[in-house]
VEXKOLGU-380663 format. One line per 10 residues: number of its first residue (from 1); their letters; for each residue x, y, z of N, C-alpha, C. Coordinates in Angstrom, 2 decimals. Atoms other than C-alpha are relative to their C-alpha. Layout:
// residues N
NUM> A> X Y Z X Y Z X Y Z; ...
END
This chain:
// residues 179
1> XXXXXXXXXX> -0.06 0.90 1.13 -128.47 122.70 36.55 1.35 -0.71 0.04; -1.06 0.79 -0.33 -125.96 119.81 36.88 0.84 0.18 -2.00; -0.67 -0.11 1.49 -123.24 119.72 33.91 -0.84 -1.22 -1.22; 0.47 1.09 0.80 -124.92 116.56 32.12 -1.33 1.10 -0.31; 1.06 -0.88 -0.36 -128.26 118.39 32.59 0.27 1.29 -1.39; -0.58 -0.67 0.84 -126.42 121.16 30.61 -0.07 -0.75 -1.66; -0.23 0.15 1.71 -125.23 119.41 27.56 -1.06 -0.60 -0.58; 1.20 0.62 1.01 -128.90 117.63 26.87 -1.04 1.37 -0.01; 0.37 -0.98 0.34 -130.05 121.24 26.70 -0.30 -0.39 -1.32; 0.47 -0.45 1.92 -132.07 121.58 22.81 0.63 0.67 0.00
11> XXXXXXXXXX> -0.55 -1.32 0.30 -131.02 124.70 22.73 1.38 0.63 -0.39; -1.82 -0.04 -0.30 -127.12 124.58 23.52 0.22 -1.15 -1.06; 0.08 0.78 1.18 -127.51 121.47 20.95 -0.10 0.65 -1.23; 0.14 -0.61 1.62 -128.73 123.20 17.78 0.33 1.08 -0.12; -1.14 -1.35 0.41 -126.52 126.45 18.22 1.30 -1.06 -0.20; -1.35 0.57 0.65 -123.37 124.23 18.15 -0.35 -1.14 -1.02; 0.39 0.40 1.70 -124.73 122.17 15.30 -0.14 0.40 -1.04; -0.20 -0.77 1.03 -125.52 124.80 13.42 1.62 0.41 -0.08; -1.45 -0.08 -0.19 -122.18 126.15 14.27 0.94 -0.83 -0.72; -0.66 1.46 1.13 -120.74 122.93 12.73 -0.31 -0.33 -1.20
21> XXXXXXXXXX> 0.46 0.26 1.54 -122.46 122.88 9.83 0.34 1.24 -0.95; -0.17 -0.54 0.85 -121.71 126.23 9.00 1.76 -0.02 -0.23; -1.27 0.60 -0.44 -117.81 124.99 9.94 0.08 -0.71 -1.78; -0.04 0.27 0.37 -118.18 122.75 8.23 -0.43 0.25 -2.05; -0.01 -1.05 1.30 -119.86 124.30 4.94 0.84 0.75 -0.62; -0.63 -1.58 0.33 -117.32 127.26 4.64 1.81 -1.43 -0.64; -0.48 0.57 0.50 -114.72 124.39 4.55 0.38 -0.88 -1.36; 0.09 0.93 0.84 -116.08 122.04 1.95 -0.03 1.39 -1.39; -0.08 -1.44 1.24 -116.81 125.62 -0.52 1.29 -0.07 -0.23; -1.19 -0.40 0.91 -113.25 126.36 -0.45 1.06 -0.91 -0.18
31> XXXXXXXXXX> -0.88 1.10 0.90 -111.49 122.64 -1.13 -0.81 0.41 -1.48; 0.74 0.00 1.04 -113.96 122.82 -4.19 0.75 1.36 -0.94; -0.81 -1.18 0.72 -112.51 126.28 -5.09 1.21 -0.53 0.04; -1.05 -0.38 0.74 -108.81 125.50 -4.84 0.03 -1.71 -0.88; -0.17 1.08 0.88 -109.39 122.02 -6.15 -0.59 0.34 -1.75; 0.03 -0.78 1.22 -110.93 123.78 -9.37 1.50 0.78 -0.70; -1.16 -0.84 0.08 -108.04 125.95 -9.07 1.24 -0.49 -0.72; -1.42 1.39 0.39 -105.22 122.76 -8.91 -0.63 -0.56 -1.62; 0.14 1.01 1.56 -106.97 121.06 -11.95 -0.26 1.21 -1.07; 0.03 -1.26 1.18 -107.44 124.27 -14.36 1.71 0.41 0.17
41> XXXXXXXXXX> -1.21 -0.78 -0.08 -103.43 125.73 -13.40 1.18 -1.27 0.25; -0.81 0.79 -0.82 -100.40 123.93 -12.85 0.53 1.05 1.23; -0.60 -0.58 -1.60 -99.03 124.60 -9.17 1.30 0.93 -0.84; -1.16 -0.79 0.20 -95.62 125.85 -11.06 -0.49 1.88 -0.47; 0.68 -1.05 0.88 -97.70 128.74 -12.60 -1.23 1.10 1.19; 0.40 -0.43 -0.97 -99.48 129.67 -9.66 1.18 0.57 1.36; -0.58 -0.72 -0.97 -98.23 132.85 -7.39 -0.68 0.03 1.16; 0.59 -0.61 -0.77 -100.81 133.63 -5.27 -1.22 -0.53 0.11; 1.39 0.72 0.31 -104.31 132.51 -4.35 -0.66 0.88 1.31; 1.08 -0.77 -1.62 -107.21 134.22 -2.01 -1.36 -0.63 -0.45
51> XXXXXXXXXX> 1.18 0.39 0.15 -110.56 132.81 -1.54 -1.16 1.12 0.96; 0.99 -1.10 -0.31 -113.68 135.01 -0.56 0.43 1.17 -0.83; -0.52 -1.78 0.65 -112.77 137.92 -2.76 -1.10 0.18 -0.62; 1.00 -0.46 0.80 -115.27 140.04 -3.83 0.03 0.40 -1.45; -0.10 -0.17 1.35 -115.80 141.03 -7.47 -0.99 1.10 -0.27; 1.06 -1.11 -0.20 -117.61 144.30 -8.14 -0.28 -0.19 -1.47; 0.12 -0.26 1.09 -117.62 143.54 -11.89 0.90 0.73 -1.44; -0.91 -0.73 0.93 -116.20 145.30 -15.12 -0.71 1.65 0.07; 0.42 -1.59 0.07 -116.96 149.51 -15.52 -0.76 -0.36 -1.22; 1.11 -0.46 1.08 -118.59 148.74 -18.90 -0.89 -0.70 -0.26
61> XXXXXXXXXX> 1.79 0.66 0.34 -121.39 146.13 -18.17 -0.42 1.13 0.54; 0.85 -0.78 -0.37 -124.43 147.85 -17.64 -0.50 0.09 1.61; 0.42 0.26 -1.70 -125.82 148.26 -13.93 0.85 0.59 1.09; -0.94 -0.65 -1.14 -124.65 149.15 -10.73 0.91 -1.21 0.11; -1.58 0.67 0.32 -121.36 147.43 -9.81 -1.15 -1.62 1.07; 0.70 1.38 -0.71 -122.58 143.62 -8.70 1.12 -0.17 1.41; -0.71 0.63 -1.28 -121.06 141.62 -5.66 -0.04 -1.47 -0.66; 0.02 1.47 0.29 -119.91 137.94 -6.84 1.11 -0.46 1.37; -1.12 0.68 -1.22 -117.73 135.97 -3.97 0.76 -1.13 -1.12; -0.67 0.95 0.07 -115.16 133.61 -5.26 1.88 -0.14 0.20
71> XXXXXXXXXX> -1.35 -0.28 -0.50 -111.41 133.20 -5.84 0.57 0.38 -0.98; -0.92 -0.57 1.00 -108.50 134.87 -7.35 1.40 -0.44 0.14; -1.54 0.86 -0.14 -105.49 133.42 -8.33 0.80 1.20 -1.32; -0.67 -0.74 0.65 -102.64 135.42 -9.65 0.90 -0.58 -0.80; -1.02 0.58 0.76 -100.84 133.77 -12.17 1.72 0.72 -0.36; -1.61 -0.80 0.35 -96.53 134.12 -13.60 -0.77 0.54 -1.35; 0.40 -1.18 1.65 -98.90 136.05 -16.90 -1.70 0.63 0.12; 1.31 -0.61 -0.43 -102.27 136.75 -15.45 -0.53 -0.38 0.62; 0.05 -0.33 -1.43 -104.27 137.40 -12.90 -2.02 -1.04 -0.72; 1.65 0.83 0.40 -108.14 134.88 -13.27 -0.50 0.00 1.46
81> XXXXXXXXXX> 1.04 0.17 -0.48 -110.98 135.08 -11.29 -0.88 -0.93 -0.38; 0.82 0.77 0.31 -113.64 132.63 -11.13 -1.39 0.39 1.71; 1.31 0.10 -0.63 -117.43 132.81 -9.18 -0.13 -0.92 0.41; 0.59 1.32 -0.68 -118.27 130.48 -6.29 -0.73 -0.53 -0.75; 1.02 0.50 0.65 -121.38 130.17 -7.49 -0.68 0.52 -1.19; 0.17 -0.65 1.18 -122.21 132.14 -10.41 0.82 -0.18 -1.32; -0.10 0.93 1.41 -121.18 130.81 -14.05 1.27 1.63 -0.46; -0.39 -1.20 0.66 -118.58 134.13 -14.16 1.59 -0.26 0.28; -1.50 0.04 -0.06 -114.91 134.08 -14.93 0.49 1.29 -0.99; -0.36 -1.57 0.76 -112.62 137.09 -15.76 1.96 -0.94 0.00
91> XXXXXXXXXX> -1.57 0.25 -0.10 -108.88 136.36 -17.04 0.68 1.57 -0.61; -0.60 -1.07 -0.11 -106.81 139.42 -16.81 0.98 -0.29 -0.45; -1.54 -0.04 0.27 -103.21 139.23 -19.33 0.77 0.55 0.97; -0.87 -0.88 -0.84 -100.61 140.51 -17.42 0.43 1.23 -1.26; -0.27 -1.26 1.00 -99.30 142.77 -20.77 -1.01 0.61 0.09; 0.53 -0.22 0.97 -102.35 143.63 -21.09 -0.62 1.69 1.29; -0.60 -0.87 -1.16 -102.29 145.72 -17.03 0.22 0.99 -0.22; -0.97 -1.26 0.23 -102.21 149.40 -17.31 0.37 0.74 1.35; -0.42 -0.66 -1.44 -102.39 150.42 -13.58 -0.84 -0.47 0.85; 0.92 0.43 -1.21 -104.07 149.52 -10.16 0.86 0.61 0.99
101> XXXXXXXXXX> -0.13 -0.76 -1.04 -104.54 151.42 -7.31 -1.85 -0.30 0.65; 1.64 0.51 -0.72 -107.54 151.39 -4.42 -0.45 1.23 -0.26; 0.91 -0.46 0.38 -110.56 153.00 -5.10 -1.17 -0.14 1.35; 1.16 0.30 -1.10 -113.69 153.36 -2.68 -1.70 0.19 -1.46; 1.48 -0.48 0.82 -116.53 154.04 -5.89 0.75 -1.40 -1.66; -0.28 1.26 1.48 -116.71 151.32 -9.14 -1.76 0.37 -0.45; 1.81 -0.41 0.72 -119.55 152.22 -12.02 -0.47 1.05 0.18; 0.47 -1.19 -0.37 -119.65 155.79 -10.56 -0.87 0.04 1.52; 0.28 -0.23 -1.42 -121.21 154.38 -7.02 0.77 -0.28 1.12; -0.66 0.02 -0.91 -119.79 154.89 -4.04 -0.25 -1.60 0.70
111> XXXXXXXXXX> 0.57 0.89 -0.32 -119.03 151.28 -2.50 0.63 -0.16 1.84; 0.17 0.04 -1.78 -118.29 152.27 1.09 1.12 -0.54 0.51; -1.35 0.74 0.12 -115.08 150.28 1.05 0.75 0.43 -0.74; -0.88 -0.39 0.64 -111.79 150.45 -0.11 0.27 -1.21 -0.57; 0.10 1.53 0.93 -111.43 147.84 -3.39 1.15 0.47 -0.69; -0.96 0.47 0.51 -108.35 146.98 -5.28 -0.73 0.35 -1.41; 1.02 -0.31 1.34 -109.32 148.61 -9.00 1.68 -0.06 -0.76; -0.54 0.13 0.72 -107.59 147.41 -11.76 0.06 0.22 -1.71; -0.24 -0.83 1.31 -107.06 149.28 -15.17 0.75 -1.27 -1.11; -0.79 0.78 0.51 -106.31 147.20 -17.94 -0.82 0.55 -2.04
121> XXXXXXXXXX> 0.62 0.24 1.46 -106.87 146.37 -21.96 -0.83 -0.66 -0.45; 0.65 1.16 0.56 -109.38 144.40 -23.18 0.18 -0.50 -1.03; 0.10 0.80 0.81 -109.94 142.12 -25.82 0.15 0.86 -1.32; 0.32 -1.16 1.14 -111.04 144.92 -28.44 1.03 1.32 -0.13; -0.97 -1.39 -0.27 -108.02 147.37 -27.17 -0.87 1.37 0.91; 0.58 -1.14 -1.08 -110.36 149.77 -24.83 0.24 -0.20 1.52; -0.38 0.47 -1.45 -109.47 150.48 -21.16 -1.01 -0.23 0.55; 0.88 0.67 -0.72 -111.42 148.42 -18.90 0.23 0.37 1.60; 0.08 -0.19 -1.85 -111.72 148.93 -14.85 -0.45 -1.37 0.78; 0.38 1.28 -0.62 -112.30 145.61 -12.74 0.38 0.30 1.71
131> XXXXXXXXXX> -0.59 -0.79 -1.11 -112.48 146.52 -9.03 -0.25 -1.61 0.71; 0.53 1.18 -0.70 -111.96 143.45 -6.58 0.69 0.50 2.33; 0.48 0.13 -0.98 -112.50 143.60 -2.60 1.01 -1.46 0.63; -0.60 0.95 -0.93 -109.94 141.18 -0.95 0.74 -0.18 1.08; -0.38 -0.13 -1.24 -108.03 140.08 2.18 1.59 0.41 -0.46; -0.86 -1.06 0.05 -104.80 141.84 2.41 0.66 0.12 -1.33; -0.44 -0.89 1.20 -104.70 144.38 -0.33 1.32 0.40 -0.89; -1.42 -0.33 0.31 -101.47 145.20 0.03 1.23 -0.62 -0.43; -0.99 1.41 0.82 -99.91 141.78 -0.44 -0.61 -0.20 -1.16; 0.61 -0.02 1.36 -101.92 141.60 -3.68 0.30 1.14 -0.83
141> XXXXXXXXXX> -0.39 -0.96 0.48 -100.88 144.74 -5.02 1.39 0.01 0.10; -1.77 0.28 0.03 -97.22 144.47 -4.26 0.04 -1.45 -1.01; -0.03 1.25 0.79 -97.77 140.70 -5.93 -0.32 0.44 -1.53; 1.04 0.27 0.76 -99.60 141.65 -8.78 1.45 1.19 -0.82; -1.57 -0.60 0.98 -96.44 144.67 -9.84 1.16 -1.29 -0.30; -0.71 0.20 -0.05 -94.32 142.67 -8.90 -0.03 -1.41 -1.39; 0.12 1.27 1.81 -95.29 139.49 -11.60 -0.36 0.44 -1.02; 0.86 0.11 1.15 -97.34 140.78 -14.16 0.59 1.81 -0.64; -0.30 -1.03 0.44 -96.39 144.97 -14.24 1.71 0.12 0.02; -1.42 0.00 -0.34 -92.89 144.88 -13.34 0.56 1.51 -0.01
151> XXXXXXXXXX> -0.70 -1.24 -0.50 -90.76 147.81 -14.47 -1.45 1.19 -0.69; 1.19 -0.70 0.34 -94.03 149.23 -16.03 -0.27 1.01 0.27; 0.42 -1.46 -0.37 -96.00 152.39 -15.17 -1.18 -0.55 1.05; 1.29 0.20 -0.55 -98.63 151.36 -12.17 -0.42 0.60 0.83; 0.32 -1.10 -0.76 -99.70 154.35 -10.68 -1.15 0.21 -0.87; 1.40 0.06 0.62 -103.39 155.05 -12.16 0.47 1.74 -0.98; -0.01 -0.56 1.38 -103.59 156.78 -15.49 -0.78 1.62 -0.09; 1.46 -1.35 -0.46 -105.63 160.37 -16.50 -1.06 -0.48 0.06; 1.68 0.84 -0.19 -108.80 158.04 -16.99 0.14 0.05 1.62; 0.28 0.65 -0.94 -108.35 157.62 -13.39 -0.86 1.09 0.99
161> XXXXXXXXXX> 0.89 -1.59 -0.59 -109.48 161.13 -12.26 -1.18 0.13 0.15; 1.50 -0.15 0.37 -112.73 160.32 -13.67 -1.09 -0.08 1.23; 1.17 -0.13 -1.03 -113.69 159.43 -10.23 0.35 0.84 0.82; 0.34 -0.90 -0.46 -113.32 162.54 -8.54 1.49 0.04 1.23; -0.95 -0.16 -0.88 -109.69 161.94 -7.13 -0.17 -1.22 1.60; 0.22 0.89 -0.61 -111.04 158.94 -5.21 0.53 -1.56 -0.01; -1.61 1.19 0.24 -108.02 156.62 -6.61 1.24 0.70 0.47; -1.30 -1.00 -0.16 -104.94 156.69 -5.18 0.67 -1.20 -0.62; -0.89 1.26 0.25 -101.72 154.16 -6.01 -0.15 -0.66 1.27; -0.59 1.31 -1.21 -101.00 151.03 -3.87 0.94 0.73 0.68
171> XXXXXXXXX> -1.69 -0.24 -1.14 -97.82 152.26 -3.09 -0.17 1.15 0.75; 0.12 -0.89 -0.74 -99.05 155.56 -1.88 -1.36 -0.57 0.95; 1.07 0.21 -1.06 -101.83 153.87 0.29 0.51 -0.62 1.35; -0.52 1.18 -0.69 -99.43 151.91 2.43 -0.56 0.14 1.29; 0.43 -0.62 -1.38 -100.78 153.95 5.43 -1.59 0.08 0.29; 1.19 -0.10 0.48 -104.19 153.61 4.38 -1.11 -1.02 0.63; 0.53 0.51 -0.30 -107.01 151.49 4.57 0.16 -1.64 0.45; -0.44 1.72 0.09 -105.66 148.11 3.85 1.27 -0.59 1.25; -0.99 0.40 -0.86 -103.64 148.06 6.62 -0.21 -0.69 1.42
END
């Protein structure tokens, strides 16, 4: 088969087309995310940003822990999530922060992974759990004391036991999964 011969292959055609489209796709998703991002925040107010992050949910909806994809931006007073595609946004105070450390179980099921679980206050004053799944853990957890907990307490609480010793701290994971 001569090289010309080659490239009018179908076949070798609509794998690198697809290829390009999904290129192209994965691109156009995440201008759309941080351009959401830029027009909801000012840039001065923005620390941090990750796109693809998973979202397992809160501990006290009902259900097993979901999977949403979108992005998380860490603000200089709190930490917001928003859903690619799903109508779901979570804004996290920074006061409001009682500890985070990784976790492998959210909702009581085991999720096979090691997720970023974050302890906080809610709205009503009850502690809440929010576990999120992103690309390096460890720069997000060092970020996330470092703006929002500061000289604080963020080593996971007695609630944290509840899962069976299957939380540890950030700072004691350094050797861990996220690495």
């Amino acid at each position: 088969m001569s090289f010309l011969e080659g490239l009018t292959n179908p076949n070798w055609l609509v794998f690198a087309l697809l290829f390009l489209a999904v290129l192209f796709y994965l691109a156009f998703m995440r201008n759309r995310e941080a351009r959401r991002i830029s027009e909801k925040f000012p840039r001065a107010q923005i620390v941090l940003t990750s796109f693809g992050v998973n979202y397992y949910g809160l501990e006290s909806e009902p259900g097993p822990p979901l999977r949403s994809t979108g992005a998380l931006v860490l603000l200089r007073d709190r930490l917001y999530y928003r859903a690619r595609f799903a109508n779901r946004e979570l804004t996290i105070p920074g006061a409001a922060i009682t500890s985070i450390g990784v976790t492998d179980t959210h909702k009581g099921k085991p999720l096979h992974q090691y997720v970023v679980a974050i302890r906080f206050l809610n709205a009503a004053g009850r502690e809440e759990k929010a576990a999120f799944r992103m690309p390096l853990p460890a720069q997000w957890t060092g970020a996330i004391k470092a703006t929002l907990i500061g000289d604080r307490a963020s080593s996971p609480g007695p609630s944290e036991s509840e899962s069976a010793g299957s939380d540890s701290s950030a700072g004691a994971s350094s050797a861990g999964p996220e690495d």
